[in-house]
C-alpha positions as CSV (number, residue, x, y, z in Angstrom):
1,X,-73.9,135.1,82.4
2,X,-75.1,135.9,86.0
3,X,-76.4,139.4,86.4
4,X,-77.3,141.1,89.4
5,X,-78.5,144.8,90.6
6,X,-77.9,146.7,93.4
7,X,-78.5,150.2,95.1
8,X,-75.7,152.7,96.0
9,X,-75.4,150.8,99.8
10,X,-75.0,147.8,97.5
11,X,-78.3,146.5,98.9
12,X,-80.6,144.1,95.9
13,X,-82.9,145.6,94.0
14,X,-85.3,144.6,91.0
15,X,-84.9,146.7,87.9
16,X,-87.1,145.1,85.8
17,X,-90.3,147.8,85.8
18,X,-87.7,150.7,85.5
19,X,-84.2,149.7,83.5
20,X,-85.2,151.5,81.0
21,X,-85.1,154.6,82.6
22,X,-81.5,153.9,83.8
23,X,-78.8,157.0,82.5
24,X,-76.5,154.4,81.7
25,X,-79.0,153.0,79.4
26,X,-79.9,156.1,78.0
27,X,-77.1,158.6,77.8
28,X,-74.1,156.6,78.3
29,X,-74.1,157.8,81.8
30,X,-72.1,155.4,83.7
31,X,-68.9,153.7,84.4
32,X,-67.4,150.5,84.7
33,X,-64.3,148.2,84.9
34,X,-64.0,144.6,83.9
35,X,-61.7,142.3,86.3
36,X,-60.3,139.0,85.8
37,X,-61.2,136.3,88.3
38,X,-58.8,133.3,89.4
39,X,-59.6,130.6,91.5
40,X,-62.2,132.2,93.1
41,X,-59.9,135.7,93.8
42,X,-60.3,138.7,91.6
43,X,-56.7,139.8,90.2
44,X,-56.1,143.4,91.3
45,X,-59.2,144.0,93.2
46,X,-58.3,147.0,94.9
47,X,-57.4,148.5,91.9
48,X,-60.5,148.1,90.2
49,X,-61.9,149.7,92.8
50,X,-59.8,152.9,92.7
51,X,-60.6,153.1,89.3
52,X,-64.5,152.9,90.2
53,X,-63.9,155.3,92.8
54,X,-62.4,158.2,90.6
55,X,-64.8,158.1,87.8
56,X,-67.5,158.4,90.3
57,X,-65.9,161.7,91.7
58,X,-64.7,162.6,88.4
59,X,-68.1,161.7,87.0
60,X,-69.9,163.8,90.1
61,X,-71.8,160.9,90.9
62,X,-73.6,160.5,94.1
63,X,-71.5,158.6,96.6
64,X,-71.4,154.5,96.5
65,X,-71.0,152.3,99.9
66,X,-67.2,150.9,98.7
67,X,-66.6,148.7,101.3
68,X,-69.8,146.8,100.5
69,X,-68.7,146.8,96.7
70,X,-65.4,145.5,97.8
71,X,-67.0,142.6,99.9
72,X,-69.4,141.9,97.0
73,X,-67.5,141.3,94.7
74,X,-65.2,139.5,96.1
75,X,-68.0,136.9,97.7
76,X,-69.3,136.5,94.0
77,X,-66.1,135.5,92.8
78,X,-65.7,132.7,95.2
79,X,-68.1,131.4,92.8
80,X,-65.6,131.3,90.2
81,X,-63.0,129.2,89.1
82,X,-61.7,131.0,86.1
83,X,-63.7,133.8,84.4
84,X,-64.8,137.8,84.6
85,X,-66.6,140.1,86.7
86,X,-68.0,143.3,85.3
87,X,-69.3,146.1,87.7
88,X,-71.0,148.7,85.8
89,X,-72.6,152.0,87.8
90,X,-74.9,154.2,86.2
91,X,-76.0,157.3,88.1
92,X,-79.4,156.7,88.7
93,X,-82.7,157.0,87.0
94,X,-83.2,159.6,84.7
95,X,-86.0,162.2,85.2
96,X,-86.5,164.6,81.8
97,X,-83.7,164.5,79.7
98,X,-80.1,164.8,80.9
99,X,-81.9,166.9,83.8
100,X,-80.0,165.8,87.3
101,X,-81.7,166.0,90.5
102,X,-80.6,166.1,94.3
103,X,-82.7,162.6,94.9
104,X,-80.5,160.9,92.2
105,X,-78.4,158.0,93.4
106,X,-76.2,155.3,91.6
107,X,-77.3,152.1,90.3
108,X,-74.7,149.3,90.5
109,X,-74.7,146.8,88.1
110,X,-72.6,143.4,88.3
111,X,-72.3,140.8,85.7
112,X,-70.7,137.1,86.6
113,X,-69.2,135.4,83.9
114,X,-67.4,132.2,84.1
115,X,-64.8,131.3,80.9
116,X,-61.3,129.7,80.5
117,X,-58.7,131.8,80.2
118,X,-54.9,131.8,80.4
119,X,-53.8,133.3,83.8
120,X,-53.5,137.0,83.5
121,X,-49.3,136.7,85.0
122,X,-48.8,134.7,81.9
123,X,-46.6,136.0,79.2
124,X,-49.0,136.2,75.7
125,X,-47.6,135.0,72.6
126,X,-46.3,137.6,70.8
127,X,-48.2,139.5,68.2
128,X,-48.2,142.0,65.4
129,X,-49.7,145.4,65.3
130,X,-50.4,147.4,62.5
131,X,-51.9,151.7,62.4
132,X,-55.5,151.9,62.3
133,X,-57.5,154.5,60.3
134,X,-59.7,155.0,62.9
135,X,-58.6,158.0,65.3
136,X,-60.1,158.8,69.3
137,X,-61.4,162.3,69.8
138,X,-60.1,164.8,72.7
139,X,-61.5,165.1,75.4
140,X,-59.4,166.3,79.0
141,X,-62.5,166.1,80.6
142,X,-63.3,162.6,80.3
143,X,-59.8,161.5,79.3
144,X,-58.9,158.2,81.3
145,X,-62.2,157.3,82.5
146,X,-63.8,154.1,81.5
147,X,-67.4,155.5,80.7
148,X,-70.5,153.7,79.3
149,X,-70.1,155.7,76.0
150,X,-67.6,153.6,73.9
151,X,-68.6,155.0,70.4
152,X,-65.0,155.1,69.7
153,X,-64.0,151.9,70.3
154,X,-66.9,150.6,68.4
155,X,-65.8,152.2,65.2
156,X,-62.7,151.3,66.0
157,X,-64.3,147.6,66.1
158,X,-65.5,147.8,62.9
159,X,-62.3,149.1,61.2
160,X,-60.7,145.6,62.6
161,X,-63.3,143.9,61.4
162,X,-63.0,145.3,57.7
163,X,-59.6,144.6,57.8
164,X,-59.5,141.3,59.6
165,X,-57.1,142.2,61.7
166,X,-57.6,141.0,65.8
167,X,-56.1,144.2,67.1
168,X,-54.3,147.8,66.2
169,X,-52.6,150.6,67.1
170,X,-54.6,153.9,67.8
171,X,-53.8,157.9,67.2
172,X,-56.1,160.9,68.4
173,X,-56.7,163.7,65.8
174,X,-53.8,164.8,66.8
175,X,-51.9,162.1,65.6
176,X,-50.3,161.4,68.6
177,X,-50.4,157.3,69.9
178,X,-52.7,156.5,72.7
179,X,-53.7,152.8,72.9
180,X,-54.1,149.5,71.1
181,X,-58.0,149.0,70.2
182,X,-58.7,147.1,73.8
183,X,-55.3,147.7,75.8
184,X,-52.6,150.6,76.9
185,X,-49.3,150.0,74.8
186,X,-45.8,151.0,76.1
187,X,-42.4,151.4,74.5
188,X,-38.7,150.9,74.9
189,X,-36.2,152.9,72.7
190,X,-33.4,151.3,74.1
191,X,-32.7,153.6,77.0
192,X,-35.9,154.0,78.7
193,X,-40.2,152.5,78.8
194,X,-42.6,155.1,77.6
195,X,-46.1,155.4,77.2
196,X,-48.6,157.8,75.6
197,X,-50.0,160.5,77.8
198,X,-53.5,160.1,78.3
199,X,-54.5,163.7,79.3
200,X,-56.9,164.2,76.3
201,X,-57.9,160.5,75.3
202,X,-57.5,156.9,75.6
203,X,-58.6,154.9,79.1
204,X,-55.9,155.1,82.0
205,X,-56.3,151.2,82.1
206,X,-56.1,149.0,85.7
207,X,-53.1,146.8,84.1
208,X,-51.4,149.8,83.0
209,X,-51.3,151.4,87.2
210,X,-50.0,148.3,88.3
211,X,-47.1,147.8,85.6
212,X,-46.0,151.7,86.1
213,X,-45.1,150.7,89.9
214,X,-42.7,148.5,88.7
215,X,-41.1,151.3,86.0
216,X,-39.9,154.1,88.1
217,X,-38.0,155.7,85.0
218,X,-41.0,155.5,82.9
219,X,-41.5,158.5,80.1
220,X,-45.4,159.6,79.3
221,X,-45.6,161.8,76.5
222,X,-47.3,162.7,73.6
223,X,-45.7,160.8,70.7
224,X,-46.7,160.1,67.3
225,X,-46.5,157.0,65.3
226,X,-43.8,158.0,63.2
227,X,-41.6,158.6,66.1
228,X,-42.5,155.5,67.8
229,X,-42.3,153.4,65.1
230,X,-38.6,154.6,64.3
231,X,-37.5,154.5,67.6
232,X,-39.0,151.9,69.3
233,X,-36.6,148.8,70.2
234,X,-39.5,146.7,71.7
235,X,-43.4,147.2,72.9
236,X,-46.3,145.5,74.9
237,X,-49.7,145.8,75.4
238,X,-51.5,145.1,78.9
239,X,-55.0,145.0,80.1
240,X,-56.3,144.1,83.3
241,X,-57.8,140.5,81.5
242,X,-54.8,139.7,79.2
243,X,-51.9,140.7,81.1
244,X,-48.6,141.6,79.3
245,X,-49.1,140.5,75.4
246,X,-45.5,141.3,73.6
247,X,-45.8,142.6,70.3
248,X,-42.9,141.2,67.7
249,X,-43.6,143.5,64.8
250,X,-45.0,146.7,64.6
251,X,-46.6,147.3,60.8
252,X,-43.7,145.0,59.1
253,X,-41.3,146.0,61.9
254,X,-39.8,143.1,63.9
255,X,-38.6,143.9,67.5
256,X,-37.1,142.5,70.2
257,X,-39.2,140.8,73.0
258,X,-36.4,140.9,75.7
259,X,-36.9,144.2,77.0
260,X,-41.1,142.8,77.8
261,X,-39.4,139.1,79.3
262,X,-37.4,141.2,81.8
263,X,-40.2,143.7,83.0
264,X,-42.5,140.6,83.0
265,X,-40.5,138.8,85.3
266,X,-40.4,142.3,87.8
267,X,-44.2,142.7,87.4
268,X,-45.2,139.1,88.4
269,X,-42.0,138.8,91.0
270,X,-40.9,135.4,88.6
């Protein structure tokens, strides 16, 4: 892995004598978004960006030169036939605690990794999903954003672990589905797509903007897994790394995988 360091203008600098005073470090006090990278282009770029751009405002970070992020990135993945590139931005170098001054600027943090993978417009063999234990908190505040503090996701980690199990299918205390352990799910009942509204919890996912163009008729609410597993005719999962993964059976559950072939094909224009 390749990892590099930049200021807010996206001009190199040397964190050595100072990371540990980074907030992302510290608090959790960052942001970042992971992008898959194919021959030498990085798969929704622009997208990633957005993302990056809203968690910043959202975040009331200090601003970030975009442009020279965009053109960054996308020079570094020349460099790469087939693999991922992480940007990370902390908010700057902490003074006394969570104490935030008017000097503070971002930090911008990019790591280069090169790995095999299938291409991200490739369907995924199907899989099966069963309910995890393990439930996200609410939080409207920070709901959607990808921030540095995944404490969630890491029990969530280790309840797939326990179980040996390579993904699941996650509730909030409320009981209401948001996500799959490391992508956005959606549904068909046979009449129309849904997926879970993520106005308390879960990560609005880069994969899961770009599929919603393509399902004008799509239904976000708050639904839990009793309903969905009922109801539900077929069901997907999508990340910005994997693509569309189909899932065939939903704890025992077998469903049909032609609803996610068709919306497939619209997605990638095949």
């Amino acid at each position: 892995m390749i990892f590099s360091s930049y200021d807010n203008n996206l001009s190199p600098i040397d964190l050595e004598a100072e990371w540990q005073q980074q907030r992302s470090f510290l608090f959790g006090d960052g942001h970042f978004t992971t992008a898959k990278v194919e021959q030498g282009k990085v798969v929704w770029l622009p997208e990633h960006i957005n993302r990056l751009k809203f968690a910043n405002e959202k975040l009331k970070f200090a601003p970030i030169n975009w442009n020279a992020l965009f053109d960054v990135v996308e020079s570094k993945a020349r460099g790469i036939v087939d693999g991922i590139i992480k940007v990370q931005i902390s908010r700057g170098k902490s003074v006394r605690g969570y104490q935030i001054s008017e000097e503070m600027r971002p930090s911008v943090f990019i790591f280069e990794l090169t790995q095999k993978m299938p291409a991200v417009r490739d369907l995924k063999q199907p899989i099966e999903l069963q309910l995890l234990a393990t439930q996200l908190g609410l939080n409207p505040q920070l709901a959607g954003i990808k921030h540095c503090n995944r404490l969630e996701q890491a029990m969530i980690a280790c309840e797939l672990k326990e179980r040996k199990l390579n993904d699941g299918l996650v509730t909030n205390i409320n009981s209401h589905v948001i996500e799959s352990s490391k992508a956005n799910v959606f549904w068909h009942d046979g009449t129309h797509w849904n997926t879970p509204s993520l106005s308390h919890s879960g990560i609005d996912g880069v994969g899961k903007s770009v599929i919603e163009k393509s399902l004008p008729m799509l239904k976000v609410s708050d639904t839990d897994y009793e309903t969905i597993a009922e109801k539900a005719k077929s069901m997907f999962l999508c990340n910005s790394i994997t693509g569309i993964i189909p899932v065939a059976k939903l704890n025992g559950k077998s469903l049909d995988i032609a609803y996610v072939k068709e919306l497939h094909l619209k997605v990638f224009n095949e």
